[in-house]
C-alpha positions, 0 to 999 in steps of 0.5 A: 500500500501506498503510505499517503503523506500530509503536509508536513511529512511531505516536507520532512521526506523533501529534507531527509531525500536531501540529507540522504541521497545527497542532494542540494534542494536546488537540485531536487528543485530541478528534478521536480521541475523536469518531471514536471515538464516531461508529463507536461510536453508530452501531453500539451502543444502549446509552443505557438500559444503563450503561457503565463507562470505565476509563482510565489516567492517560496518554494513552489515559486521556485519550481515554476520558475525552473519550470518556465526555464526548462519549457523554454530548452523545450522549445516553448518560447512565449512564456511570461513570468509574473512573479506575486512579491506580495511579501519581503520574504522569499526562499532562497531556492527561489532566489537561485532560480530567480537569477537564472531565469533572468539569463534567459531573456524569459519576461518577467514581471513583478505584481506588487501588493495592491497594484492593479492587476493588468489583463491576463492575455495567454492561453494558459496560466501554470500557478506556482504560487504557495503549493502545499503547507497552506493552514489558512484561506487566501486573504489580501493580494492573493485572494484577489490575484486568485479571485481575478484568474478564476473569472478569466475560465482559462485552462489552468495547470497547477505545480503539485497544489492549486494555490489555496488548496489544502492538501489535509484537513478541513478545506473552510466552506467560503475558501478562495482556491484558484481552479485547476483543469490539472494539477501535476503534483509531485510523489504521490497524491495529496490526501485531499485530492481524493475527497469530494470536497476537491471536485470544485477546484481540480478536473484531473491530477496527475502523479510525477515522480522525483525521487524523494526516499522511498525508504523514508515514504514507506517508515512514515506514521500514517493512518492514510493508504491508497490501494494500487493494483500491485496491492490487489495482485497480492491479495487475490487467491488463485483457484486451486486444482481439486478444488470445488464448491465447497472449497470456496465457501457458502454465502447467504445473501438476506434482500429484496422486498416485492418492488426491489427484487432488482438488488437482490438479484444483482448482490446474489449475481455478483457473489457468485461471479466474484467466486463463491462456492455456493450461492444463496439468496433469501428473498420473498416468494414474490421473487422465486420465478425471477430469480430461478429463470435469470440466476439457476446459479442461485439457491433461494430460501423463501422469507414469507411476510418478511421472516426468516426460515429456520436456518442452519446457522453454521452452514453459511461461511458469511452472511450479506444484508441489506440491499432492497429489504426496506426500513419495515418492522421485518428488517429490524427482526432479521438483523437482530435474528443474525446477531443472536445467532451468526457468531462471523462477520457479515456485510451490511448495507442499504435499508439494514444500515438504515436500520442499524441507524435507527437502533444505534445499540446493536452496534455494539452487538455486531459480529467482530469483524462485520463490514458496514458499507455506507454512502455517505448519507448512510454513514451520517445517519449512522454516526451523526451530521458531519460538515465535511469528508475530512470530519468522515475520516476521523470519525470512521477511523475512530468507530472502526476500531471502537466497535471492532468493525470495518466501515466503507465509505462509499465515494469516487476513492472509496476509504476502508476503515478499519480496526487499527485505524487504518484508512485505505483509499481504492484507485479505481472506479469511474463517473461511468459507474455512477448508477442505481445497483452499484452499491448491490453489487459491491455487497455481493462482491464483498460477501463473496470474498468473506466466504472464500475465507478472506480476511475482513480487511483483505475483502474489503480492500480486494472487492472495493479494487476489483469492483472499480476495475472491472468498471475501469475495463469497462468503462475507459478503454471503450469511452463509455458514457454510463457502464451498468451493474450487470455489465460489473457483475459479467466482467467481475471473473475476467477482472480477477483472473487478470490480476492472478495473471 
């Protein structure tokens, strides 16, 4: 797993690559700012169109300026410089590469504090202003400066963060951040970027390498982790020879009502793609035809009037709940029927967390190890209003380890919390997967895996991936506007089998 940073880690892995490698911080400066344009070139020809690099007096100044110089050995030759020296204070890695531009013959103009700002004329503005670090929103020049450049809707590129973004903590409601069609940012991605809140101010980040310790990256204390596919690779168990049903486990699926029969089927359908053993659904009598004509893979065991048959407990190796049953009396019934007398973790999601919400005590009472899939309106429903998702983190983070559980909150970067308070965030998954039934088939998938004898954390990690990768296959290589969950479930065996490849 990737071990994800916050500002002042990222900082300390700048100054412990410099001392280590060694390297001057000049001179990791321009390993940065040739990342930069290398990723930059190879995907925009702007040479005939000019392009305005705004930079602080800091740091992230400093890369811009290495930036316009190297775009300019590249051929890009209308770059203006329009240095913000809205205060006395200046890094001196930016006055280092302050002196060498100016060898160049690069224009460059300073903007000072209160000036009237002159008309923006190019056609794209790289911001280089603060970077990372940022603990307050913009006020003064900087606000205005950023206020201005957002009215211009010109395409914006920013160095590593959008000026006035913050990389972690609470992003402030009424924030002034400089909107970025791109942001090139350095090492890894900023934990922000991952969260909704970011939506606004940047259409697309991508990742540049630089070659800070990797040693250092991964010691790193951190409860924050993004998923990579080399991680999935790992987790995922090849099917053996000799093997058969029975190897793989029996997963009792409790959904669906008379209307929503829909997300019973797809959560039975994707557990048993995913590669259980045996698969079985328990619905409404309403359902058997469906379920029988669409899915022979599928048991069936019959609620009537909402109750449970009598169950053999100890044959199912995991139970899932949720999708399609409703908030009615009957909902409550079944959950408290599981807890009684299912002793392993299930998988609860939809009308059972509502549920769950709505009768907090049993909670407390859930199986060591059960998987709670939310939304995010679900999951303040569960564990009451929160104003941002920063606020979901702590407080999953928290709750995880305090009732012994797992908690996925749903989201573009889906985050697993777990006991160790642990935060894992998922790199696939697409707009195109934005559709009813979704969350059904992550239900099934998940159950699926539990029943395989994954662990909880390894089913939760390995079926947020593999669920978001089968959209992914789907989805991007054929540009497709909208992939439906049914598309998911069939592509489920082909997305598994290339990861054991």
């Amino acid at each position: 797993m990737l071990p994800l940073l916050v500002s002042k880690q990222i900082r300390e892995a700048d100054a412990y690559t410099i001392a280590r490698e060694p390297i001057s911080s000049i001179n990791l400066m321009e390993r940065a700012g040739k990342a930069f344009v290398g990723w930059f070139i190879n995907h925009f020809q702007y040479k005939n169109q000019t392009i305005a690099v705004y930079c602080g007096t800091g740091n992230n100044g400093g890369d811009g300026l290495a930036i316009a110089r190297i775009l300019c050995d590249h051929g890009y030759c209308n770059i203006d410089v329009k240095i913000c020296r809205f205060s006395e204070k200046a890094s001196d890695d930016f006055n280092e590469n302050l002196k060498r531009i100016k060898k160049t013959g690069i224009p460059v103009k300073e903007l000072k504090p209160g000036a009237k700002l002159a008309a923006e004329k190019a056609d794209m503005i790289i911001d280089a202003m603060l970077g990372s670090g940022l603990n307050k929103p913009l006020a003064g020049d900087y606000k205005t400066l950023v206020e201005y450049l957002n009215s211009l809707q010109k395409t914006v590129v920013a160095v590593d963060v959008p000026t006035g973004f913050y990389t972690d903590g609470e992003i402030p409601k009424d924030a002034i951040i400089l909107k970025a069609n791109l942001v090139i940012t350095f090492q890894q991605p900023k934990i922000n970027f991952l969260l909704p809140e970011s939506g606004p101010y940047i259409n697309c980040c991508e990742v540049v390498k630089i070659g800070l310790d990797e040693n250092f990256l991964n010691s790193v204390d951190t409860p924050y982790y993004l998923v990579e596919e080399k991680d999935a690779r790992q987790l995922i168990k090849p099917r053996q020879r000799f093997s058969n049903k029975g190897t793989y486990g029996h997963a009792l699926i409790i959904a669906g009502k008379d209307e929503t029969m829909g997300a019973a089927m797809l959560s039975a359908s994707a557990c048993a793609h995913a590669g259980a053993g045996l698969t079985t659904a328990c619905i409404p009598r309403s359902g058997l035809v469906a379920l029988n004509s669409s899915m022979p893979e599928v048991m069936a065991l019959v609620r009537d009037e909402g109750k449970l048959p009598d169950l053999e407990w100890g044959k199912f190796s995991t139970i899932g709940i949720g999708p399609g049953l409703g908030k009615e009396p009957n909902t409550l019934k079944l959950l408290k029927a599981i807890i009684k007398n299912y002793k392993y973790p299930v998988v609860i999601d939809a009308d059972a967390l509502n549920v769950l919400a709505e009768n907090q005590s049993l909670l407390k009472k859930l199986p060591a190890g059960s998987i709670l899939t939310p939304h995010m309106k679900e999951f303040d429903r569960l564990f009451g209003k929160h104003s941002s998702w920063w606020q979901r983190l702590q407080t999953a983070k928290i709750r995880a380890k305090e009732l012994g559980i797992y908690i996925i909150l749903k989201n573009d970067y889906t985050i697993t919390a777990t006991p160790d308070e642990k935060l894992y965030f998922n790199s696939t998954s697409n707009p195109a997967m934005a559709s009813g039934g979704m969350g059904d088939v992550l239900t099934g998938i998940i159950t699926s895996l539990l029943a395989q004898k994954y662990s909880p954390q390894d089913a939760c990690i390995l079926g947020v991936y593999i669920h978001g990768k089968a959209g992914d296959e789907l989805a991007l290589p054929n540009r497709m506007h909208v992939v439906l969950p049914t598309r998911i479930i069939s592509q489920l065996p082909i997305t598994m089998a290339k990861l054991k490849a």
